[in-house]
N, C-alpha and C positions, 0 to 999 in steps of 0.2 A: 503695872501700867498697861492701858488696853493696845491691840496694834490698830492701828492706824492704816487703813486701805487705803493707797494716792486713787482717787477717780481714775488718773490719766496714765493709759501706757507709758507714753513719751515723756512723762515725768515722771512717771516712776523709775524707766530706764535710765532717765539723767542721775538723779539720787541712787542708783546702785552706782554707774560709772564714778559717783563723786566717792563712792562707801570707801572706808579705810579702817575697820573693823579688826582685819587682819594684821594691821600693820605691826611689825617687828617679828610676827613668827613668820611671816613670807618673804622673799628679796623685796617685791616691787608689788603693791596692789596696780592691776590694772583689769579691773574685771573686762570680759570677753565677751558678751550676750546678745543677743536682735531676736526680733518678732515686732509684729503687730498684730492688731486683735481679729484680723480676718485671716489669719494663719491655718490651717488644716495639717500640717504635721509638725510635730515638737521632737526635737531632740535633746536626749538627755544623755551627755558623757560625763566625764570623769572631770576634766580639768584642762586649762590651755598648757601646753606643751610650751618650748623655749620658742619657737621657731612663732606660732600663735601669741604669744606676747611679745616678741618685736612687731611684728606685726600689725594684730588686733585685728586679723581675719580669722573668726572663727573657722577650725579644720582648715586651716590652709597649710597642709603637711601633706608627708604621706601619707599618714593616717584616713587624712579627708577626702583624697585620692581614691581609695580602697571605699571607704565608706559610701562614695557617690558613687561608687560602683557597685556597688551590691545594694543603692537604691534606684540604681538605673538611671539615677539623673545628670544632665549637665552642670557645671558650675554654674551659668546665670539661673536656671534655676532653682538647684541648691541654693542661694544666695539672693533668692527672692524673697524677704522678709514678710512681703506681705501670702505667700503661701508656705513659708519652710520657719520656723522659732527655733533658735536653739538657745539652752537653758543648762549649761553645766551641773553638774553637782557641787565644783568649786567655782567659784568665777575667777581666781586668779591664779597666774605659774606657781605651782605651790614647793619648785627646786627643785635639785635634783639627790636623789639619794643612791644607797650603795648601788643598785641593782635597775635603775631607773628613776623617773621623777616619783615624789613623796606624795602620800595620797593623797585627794582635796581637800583642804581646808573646811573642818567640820561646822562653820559657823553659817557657811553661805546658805545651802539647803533651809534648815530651820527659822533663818533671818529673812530670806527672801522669796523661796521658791513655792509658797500659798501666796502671797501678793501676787507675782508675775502668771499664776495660774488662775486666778483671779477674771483677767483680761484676757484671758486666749478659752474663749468659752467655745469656737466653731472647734476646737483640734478632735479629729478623728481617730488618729492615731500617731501611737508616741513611742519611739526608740528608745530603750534604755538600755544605754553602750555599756559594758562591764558590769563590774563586781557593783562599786558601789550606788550606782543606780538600781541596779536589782535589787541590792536590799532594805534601799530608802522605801522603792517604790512598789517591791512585791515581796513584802517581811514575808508572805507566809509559802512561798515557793523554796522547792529544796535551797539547803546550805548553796553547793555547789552550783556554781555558774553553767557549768556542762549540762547539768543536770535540768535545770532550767529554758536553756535555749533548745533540750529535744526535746522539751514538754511544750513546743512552743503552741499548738493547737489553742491548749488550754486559756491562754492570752490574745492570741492574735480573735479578729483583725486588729482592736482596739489597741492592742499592744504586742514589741516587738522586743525580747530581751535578747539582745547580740553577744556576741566578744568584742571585745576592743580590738578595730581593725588594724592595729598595730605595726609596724616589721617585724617586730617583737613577737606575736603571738603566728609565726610560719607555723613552728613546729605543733602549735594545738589546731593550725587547720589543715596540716597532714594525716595529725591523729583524726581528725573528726569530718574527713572530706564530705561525711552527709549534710553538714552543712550547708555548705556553697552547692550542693547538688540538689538539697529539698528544700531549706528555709529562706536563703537567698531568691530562687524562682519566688517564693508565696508572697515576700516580703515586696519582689520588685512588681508583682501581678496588684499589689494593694496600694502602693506607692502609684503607679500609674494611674489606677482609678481615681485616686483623690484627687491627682492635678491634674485630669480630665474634666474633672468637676467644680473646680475651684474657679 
């Protein structure tokens, strides 16, 4: 069967929020996503967290915390849809497992995330949080995450592969404090220009 492009962001975002694709291998579908199509930065994480599906503010954690911090921005504009998209790699809590929550849900990416990208044709540049956005979105970049975020040259401006700003990930940004020292400055210098421009 052919896929089917919805013309309409805002309907297309209705029919992901209705999607229940997932259901029984996840607790609870509730997918977590916003944009609209004059958006200029995209973010792609991992998955909403517990605290993001009671919710249904996307990044409104810690996590998200950390993250608008090392994009330099405020929460209302973080949280401007019509300049900030965020686009999970899962859309829903995907539980929690031994060591943390279990990875995203493999369906949502391949099901949705060519439609939703579709409609965000201004984005200039696009975050890809963790492991598993890097290797949706840059198969051909080292294995290794680490390895990746100090190749960032190679990517940016167009693109930004992070770590997951986790609590969870201290210990890999004591190991690697070049980051917050060289890639964080690059990232928050190119983050401001777009929403200068926007």
């Amino acid at each position: 069967m052919a896929e089917v492009i919805v013309s309409d962001l805002k309907q297309l975002l209705s029919e992901i929020a209705a999607c229940r694709i997932c259901e029984g291998q996840i607790p609870e579908p509730r997918p977590v996503l916003r944009g609209t199509s004059s958006a200029r930065l995209l973010i792609i994480g991992q998955a909403p967290g517990s605290k993001v599906h009671a919710s249904g503010i996307p990044w409104g954690d810690a996590s998200g915390s950390r993250l608008r911090a090392w994009m330099g921005l405020t929460d209302a504009e973080f949280y401007d849809p019509s300049r900030v998209a965020i686009m999970p790699m899962g859309f829903c809590y995907p539980g929690k497992g031994k060591s943390g929550d279990l990875p995203p849900a493999p369906v949502c990416a391949p099901t949705w995330h060519h439609q939703v990208l579709q409609h965000l044709q201004k984005i200039e540049c696009t975050l890809l949080i963790g492991l598993y956005a890097k290797r949706h979105y840059l198969p051909e970049a080292p294995n290794r995450l680490t390895d990746t975020v100090k190749n960032w040259r190679s990517y940016a401006p167009t693109q930004f592969a992070i770590p997951h700003p986790s609590p969870r990930n201290q210990l890999w940004l004591r190991r690697n404090a070049w980051f917050e020292q060289e890639v964080v400055p690059a990232l928050q210098d190119r983050v401001r220009a777009i929403m200068r421009a926007a």
